[in-house]
C-alpha positions as CSV (number, residue, x, y, z in Angstrom):
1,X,8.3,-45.9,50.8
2,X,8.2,-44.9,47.3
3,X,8.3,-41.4,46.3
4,X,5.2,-39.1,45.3
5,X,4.3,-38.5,42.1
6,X,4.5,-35.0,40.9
7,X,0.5,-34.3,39.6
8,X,0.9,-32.9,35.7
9,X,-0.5,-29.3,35.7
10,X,-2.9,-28.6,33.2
11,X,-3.6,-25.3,31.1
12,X,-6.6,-23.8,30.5
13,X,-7.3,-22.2,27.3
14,X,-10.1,-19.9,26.6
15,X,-12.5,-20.6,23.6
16,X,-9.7,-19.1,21.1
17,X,-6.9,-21.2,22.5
18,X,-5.2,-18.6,23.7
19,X,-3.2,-19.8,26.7
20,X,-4.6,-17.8,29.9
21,X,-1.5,-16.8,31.7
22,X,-1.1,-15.6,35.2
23,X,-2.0,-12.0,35.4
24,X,0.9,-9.5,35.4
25,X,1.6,-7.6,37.9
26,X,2.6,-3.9,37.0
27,X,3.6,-1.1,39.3
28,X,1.7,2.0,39.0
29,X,3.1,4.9,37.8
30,X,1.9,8.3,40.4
31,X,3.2,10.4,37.5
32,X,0.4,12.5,35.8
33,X,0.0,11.1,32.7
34,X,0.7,13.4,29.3
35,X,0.0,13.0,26.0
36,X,2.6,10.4,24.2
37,X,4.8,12.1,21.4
38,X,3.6,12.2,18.0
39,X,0.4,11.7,19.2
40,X,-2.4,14.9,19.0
41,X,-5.6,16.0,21.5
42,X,-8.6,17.2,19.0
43,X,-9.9,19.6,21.1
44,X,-13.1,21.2,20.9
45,X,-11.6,24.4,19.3
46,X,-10.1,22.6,16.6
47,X,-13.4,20.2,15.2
48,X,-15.1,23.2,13.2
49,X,-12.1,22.3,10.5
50,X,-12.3,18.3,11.4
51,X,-16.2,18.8,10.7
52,X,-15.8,21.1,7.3
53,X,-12.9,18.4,5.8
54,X,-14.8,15.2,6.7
55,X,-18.2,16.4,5.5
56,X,-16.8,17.5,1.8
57,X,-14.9,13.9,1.8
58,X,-18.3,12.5,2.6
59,X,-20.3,14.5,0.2
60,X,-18.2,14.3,-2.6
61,X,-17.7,10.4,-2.5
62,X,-21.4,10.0,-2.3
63,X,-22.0,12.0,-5.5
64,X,-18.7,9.9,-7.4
65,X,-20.7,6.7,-6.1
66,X,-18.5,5.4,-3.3
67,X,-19.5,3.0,-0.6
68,X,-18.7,3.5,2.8
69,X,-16.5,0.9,4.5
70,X,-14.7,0.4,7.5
71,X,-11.6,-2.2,8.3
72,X,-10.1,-3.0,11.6
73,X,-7.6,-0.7,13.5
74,X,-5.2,-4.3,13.7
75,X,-4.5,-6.4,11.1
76,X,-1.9,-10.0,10.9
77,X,1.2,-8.1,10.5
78,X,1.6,-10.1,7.3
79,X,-0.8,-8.6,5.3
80,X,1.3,-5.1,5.3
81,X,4.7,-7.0,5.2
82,X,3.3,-9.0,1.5
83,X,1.1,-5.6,0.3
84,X,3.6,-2.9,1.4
85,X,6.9,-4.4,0.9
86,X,10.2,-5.3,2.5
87,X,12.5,-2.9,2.2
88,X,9.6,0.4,2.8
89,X,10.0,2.9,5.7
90,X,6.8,1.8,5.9
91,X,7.4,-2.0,7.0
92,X,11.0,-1.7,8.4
93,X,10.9,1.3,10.0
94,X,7.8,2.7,11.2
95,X,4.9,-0.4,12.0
96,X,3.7,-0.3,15.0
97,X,3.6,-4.3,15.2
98,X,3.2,-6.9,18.2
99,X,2.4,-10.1,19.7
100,X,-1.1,-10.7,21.4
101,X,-1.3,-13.1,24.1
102,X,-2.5,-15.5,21.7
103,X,0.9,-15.5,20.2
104,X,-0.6,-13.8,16.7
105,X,1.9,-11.5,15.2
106,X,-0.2,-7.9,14.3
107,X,0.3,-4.4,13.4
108,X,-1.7,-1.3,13.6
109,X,-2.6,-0.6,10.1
110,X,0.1,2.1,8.7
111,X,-2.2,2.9,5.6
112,X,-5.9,1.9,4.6
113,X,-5.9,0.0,1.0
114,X,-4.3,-3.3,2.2
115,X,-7.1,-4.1,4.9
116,X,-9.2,-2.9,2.1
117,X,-7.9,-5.2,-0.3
118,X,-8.1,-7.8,2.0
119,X,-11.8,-7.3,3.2
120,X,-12.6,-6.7,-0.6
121,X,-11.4,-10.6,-1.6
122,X,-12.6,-12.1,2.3
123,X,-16.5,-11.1,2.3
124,X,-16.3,-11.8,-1.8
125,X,-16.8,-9.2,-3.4
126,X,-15.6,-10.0,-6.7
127,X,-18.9,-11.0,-7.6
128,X,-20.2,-7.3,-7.2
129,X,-20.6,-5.4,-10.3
130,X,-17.0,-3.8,-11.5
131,X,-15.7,-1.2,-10.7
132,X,-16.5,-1.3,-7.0
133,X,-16.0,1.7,-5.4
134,X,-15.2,2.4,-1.8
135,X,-14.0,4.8,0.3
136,X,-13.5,5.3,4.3
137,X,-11.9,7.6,7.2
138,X,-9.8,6.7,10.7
139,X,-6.4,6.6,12.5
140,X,-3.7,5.2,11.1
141,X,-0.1,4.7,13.0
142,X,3.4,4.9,12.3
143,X,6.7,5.6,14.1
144,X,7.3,8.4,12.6
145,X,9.5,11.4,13.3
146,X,6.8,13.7,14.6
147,X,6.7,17.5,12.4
148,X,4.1,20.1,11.2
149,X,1.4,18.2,9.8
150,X,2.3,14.7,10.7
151,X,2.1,12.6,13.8
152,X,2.2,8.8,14.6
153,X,-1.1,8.2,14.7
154,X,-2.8,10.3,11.8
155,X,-5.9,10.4,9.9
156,X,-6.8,9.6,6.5
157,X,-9.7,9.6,3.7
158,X,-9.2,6.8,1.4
159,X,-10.9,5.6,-2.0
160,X,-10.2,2.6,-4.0
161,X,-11.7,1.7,-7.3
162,X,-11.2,-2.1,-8.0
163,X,-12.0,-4.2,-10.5
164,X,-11.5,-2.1,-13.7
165,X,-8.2,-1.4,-15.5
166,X,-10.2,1.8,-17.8
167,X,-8.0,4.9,-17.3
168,X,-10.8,7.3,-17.2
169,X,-11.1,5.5,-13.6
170,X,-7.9,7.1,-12.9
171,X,-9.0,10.4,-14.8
172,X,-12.1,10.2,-12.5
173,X,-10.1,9.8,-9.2
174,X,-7.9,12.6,-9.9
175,X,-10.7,15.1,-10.9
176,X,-12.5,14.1,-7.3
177,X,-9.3,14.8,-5.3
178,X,-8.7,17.9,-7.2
179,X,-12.3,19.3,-6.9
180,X,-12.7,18.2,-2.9
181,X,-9.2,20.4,-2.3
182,X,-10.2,23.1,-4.5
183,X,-14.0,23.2,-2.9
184,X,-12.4,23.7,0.3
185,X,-10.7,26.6,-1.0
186,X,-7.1,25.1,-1.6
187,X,-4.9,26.3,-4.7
188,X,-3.4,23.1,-5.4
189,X,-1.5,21.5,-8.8
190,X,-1.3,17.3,-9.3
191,X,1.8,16.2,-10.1
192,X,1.8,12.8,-12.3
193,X,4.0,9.9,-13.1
194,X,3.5,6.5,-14.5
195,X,5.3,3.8,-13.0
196,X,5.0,1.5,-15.5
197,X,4.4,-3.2,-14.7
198,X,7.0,-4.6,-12.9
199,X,8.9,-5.7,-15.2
200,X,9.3,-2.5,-16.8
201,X,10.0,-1.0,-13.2
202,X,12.6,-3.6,-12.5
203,X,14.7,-2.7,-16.0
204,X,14.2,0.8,-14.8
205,X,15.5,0.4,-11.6
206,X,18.5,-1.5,-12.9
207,X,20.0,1.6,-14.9
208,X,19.3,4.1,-12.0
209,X,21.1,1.6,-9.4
210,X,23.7,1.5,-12.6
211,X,24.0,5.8,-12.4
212,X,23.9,5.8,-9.0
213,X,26.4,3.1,-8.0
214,X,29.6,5.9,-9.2
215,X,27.8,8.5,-7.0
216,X,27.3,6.3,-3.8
217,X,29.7,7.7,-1.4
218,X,28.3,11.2,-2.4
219,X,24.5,10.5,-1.8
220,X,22.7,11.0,1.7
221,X,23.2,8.5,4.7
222,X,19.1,7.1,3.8
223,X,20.0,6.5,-0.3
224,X,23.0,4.7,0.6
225,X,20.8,2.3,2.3
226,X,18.5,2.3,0.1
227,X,20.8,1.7,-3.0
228,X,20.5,-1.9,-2.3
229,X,17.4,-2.3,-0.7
230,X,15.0,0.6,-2.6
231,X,16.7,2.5,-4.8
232,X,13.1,3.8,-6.4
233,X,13.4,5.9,-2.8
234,X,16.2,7.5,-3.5
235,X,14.5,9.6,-5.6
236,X,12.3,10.9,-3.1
237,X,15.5,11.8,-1.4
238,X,15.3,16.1,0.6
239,X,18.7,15.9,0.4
240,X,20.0,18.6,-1.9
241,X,23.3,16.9,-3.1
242,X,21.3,13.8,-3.7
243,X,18.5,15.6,-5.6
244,X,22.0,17.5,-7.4
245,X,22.8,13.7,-8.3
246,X,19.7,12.7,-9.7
247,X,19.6,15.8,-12.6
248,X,21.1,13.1,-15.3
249,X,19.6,10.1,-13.8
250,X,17.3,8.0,-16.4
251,X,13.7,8.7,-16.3
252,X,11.4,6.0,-15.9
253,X,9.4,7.1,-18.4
254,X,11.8,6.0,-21.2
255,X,11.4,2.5,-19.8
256,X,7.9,1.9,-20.2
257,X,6.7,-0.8,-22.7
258,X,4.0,0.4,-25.3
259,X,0.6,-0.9,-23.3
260,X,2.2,1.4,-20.5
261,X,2.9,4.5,-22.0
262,X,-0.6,4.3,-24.2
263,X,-2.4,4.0,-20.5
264,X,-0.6,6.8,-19.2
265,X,-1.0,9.2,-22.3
266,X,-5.2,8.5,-22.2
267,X,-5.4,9.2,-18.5
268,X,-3.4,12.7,-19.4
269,X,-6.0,13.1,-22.6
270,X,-9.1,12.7,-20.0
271,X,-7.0,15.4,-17.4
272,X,-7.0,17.8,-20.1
273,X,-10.5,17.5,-21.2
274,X,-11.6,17.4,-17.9
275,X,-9.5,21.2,-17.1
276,X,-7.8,19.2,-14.4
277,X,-4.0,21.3,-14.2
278,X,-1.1,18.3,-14.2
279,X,2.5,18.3,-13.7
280,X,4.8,15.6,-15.4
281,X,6.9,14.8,-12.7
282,X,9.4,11.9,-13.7
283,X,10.7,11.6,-10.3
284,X,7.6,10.9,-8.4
285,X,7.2,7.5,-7.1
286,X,5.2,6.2,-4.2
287,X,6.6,4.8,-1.0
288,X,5.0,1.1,-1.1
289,X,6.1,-1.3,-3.4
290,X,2.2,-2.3,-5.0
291,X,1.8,0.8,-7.1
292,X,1.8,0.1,-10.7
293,X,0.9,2.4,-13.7
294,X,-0.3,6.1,-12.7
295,X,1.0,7.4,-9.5
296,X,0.0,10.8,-8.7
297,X,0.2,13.7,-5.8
298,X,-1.6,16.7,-5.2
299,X,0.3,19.6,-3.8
300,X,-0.6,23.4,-3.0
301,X,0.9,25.6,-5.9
302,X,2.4,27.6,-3.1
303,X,5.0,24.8,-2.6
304,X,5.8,24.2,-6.4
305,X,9.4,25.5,-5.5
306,X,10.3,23.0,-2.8
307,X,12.6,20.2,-3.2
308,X,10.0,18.2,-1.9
309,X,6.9,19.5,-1.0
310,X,4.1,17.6,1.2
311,X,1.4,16.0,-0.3
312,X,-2.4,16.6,0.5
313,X,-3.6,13.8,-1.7
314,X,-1.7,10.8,-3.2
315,X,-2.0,7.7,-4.7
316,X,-1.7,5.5,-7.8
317,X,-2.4,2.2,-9.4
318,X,-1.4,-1.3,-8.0
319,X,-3.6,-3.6,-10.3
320,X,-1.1,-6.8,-9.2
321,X,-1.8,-6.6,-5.4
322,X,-5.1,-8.3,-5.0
323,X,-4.0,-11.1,-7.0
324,X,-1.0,-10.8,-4.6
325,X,-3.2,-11.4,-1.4
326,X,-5.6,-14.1,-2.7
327,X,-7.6,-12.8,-5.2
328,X,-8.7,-15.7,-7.6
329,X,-7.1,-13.8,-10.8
330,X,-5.6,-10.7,-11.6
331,X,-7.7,-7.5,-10.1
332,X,-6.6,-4.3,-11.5
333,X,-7.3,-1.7,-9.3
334,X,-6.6,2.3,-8.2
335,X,-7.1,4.2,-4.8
336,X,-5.8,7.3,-3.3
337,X,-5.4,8.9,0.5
338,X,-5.8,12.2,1.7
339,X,-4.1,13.7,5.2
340,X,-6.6,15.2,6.9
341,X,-3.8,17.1,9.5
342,X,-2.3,18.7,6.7
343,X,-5.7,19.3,4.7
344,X,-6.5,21.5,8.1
345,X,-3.2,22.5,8.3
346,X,-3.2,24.2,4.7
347,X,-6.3,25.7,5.5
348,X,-5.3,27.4,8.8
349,X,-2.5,28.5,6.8
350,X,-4.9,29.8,4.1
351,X,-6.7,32.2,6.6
352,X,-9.8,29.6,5.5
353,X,-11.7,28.7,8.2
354,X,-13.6,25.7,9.2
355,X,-17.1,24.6,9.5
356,X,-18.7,27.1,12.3
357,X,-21.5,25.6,14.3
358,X,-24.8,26.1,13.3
359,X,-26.7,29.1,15.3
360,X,-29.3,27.5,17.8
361,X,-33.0,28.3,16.4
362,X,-34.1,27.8,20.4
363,X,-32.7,28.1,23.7
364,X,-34.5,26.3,26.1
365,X,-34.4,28.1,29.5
366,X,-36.2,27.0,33.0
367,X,-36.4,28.1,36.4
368,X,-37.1,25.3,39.4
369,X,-36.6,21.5,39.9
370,X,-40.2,21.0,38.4
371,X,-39.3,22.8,35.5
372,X,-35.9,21.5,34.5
373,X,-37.7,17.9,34.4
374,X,-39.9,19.0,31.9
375,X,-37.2,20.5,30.3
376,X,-35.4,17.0,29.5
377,X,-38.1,16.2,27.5
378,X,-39.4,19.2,26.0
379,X,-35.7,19.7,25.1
380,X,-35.5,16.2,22.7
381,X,-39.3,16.4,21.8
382,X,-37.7,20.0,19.8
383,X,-34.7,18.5,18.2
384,X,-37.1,15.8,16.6
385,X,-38.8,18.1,15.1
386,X,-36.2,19.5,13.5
387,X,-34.8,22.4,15.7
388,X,-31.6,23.5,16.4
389,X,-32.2,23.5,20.1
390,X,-29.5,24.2,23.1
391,X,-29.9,24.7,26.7
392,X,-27.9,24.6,30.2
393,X,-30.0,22.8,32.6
394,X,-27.1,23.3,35.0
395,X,-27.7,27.1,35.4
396,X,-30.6,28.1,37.7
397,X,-31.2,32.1,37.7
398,X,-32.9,33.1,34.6
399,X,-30.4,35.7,34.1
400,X,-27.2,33.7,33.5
401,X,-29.3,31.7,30.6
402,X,-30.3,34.7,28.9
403,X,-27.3,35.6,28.8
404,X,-25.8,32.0,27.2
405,X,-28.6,32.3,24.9
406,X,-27.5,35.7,23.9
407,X,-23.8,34.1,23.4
408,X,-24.9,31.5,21.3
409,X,-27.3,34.1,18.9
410,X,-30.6,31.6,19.3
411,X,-33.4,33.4,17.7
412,X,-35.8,32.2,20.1
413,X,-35.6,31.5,23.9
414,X,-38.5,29.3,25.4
415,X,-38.7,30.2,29.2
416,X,-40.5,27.4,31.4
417,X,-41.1,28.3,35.1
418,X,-43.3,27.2,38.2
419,X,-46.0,28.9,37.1
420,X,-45.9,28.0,33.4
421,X,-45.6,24.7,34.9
422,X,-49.0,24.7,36.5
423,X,-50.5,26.9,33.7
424,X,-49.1,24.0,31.1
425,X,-48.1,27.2,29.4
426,X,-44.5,28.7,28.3
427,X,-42.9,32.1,27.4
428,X,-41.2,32.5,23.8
429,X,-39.2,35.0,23.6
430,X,-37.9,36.8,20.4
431,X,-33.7,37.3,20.7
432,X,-34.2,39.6,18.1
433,X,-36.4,42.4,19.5
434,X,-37.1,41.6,23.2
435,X,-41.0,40.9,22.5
436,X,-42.1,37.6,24.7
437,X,-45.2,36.3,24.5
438,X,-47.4,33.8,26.8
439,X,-48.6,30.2,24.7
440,X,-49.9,27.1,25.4
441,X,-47.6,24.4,25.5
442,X,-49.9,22.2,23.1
443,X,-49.3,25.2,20.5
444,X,-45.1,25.6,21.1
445,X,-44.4,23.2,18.0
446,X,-47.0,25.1,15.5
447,X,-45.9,28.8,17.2
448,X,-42.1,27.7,16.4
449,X,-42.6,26.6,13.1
450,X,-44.5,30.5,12.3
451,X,-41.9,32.1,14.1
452,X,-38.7,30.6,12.7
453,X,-40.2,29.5,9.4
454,X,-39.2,26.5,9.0
């Protein structure tokens, strides 16, 4: 008898290719679930200063003549690896990167300009009018080590300005930053660098891996890393016998060539006539690898004395990255970010409060199943109008909603009962003063409108 064959087995594959395993079995954890470290609840508290710091990024970007976009939460890991570097806390240290099912290797974007960069040269828009502005808002993640102000997944504003290499485009993103934080009430001061091509980079950072070399065994743990893999970081370094080290280290400024240091001077002539307060600050460098030219931080004056202090707003120049990730030729280009937990943070510390809520004009109040119906619509058929309408159709005795609509200071409480029901009538009733007064329903609209003013 001859043997049995063994019958192949085949794999199915969805419409992506993307081999459909057998589903995992995972045992369920009866623990109750908290919060993951470095991660932050927004709680309904907290959004009056969430509302007040997005709405001034939104209205000032509109008036500079940014357009909104959004990018994905997960990007090929690749793209960060080319745009931010090898050899970045960023990339080697903090991703948060992984393998789909598919097998694609991805990362939750750590910062917003690459997936810009990326959408920017993908959906072709190199054939849009120069500069193109853009701007946007969202998470970002990174492991970081979890402190006051920043967590491991964080939120950021971002603009970019591509396609222009003009340096009143980097006098212009400056004086936005600077008017946004001191419209919200912040005393801040921008410090500024330039950072020079990369050639002019790479001469620098020969002679400061040249001063440091003698000093190795006396800098911090992190700059004796990053002697040989990103010595620009060490001057970023909090440690105090590092920062002692750096006093007689060269300056990158005597290393710029001529086109370099005349770019750099004309965006400090357009700060000037533009009142914009600066700080030459030679040591200031930026922690990705794609910044070129002008790279500049904002920081509150309050924290001019510390080693180094947090930064609200940064960003720079990086006018070889686009080039970099497929652009068809060189794409000069300048963007900024601004942390939004530490915008809110500085203002809590500022006694400056955020955005309150706005005062209800109505509070729409009704007694009995028949009534609370009518209420559902009555209740949208005010907002579209224009009111500032609230209501609790969850409370039942007249009582408890006068009182709520006392709470929230409504100017005018619409009362709609059985009886007003079958009358197709309703009570408005001034906050104010008490007075109440008896009206058609057909007439609410026109009655509101005298009442409140509007």
């Amino acid at each position: 008898m001859s043997a049995k064959s063994t019958p192949k087995k085949t794999v199915k594959k969805t419409s992506d290719d993307e081999v459909v395993k057998k589903p995992v079995v995972r045992k369920v954890n009866k623990k109750r679930p908290q919060l993951l470290r470095g991660m932050k609840d927004i709680l309904p508290q907290e959004q009056p200063y969430w509302e007040f710091v997005l709405e001034s990024a939104a209205q000032t970007s509109r008036a500079y003549g940014y357009d909104r976009i959004d990018v994905p939460v997960v990007e090929e890991l690749n793209l960060f690896v080319r745009s931010i570097g090898t050899g970045t806390d960023v990339v080697d240290k903090e991703m948060y990167e992984f393998e789909t099912k598919g097998g694609d290797e991805v990362a939750l974007r750590p910062e917003f300009t690459a997936g810009i960069c990326r959408s920017y040269i993908e959906h072709g828009m190199m054939n849009l009018p120069k500069p193109v502005k853009l701007w946007t808002n969202g998470p970002l993640f990174r492991y970081d080590r979890p402190q006051a102000g920043r967590y491991r997944q964080f939120h950021q504003v971002d603009w970019e300005i591509i396609g222009s290499p003009q340096s009143a485009l980097d006098a212009e993103l400056i004086s936005l930053a600077y008017h946004l934080l001191t419209g919200l009430g912040l005393e801040v001061t921008c410090q500024i660098n330039s950072l020079g091509t990369p050639e002019t980079r790479k001469a620098y950072i020969t002679a400061l891996k040249d001063y440091l070399k003698p000093h190795k065994k006396n800098l911090d743990e992190d700059s004796q890393e990053r002697l040989t893999k990103n010595p620009l970081r060490i001057l970023d370094s909090k440690d105090p016998g590092t920062q002692a080290i750096l006093e007689d280290a060269p300056q990158m400024i005597d290393f710029l060539d001529d086109e370099s240091r005349e770019h750099f001077m004309s965006v400090l002539e357009y700060l000037d006539e533009g009142d914009i307060p600066y700080r030459l600050s030679s040591r200031l460098v930026r922690g990705l690898d794609y910044y070129t030219h002008t790279a500049f931080e904002f920081i509150l004056k309050a924290d001019e004395a510390e080693l180094s202090p947090p930064a609200l707003i940064g960003g720079g120049r990086y006018n070889y990255l686009l080039q970099e990730l497929g652009a068809p030729e060189e794409t000069p280009a300048i963007g900024m970010a601004m942390g939004v937990e530490r915008i809110i943070l500085a203002l809590k510390q500022a006694g400056i409060e955020g955005s309150p809520a706005p005062k209800p004009d109505v509070f729409l109040a009704q007694i009995g199943e028949t009534a609370r119906k009518r209420a559902l619509r009555l209740f949208e058929e005010l907002r579209q109008e224009g009111f500032v309408v609230t209501s609790n159709i969850s409370k039942n005795k007249l009582s408890d909603q006068l009182s709520l609509a006392s709470k929230a200071e409504a100017r005018v409480t619409l009362i709609l009962g059985q009886k007003e029901m079958i009358d197709n009538t309703i009570i408005v009733r001034d906050m104010e003063n008490g007075s109440q007064e008896t009206i058609p329903q057909d007439d609410l609209i026109r009655s509101l409108r005298k009442q409140i003013k509007q």
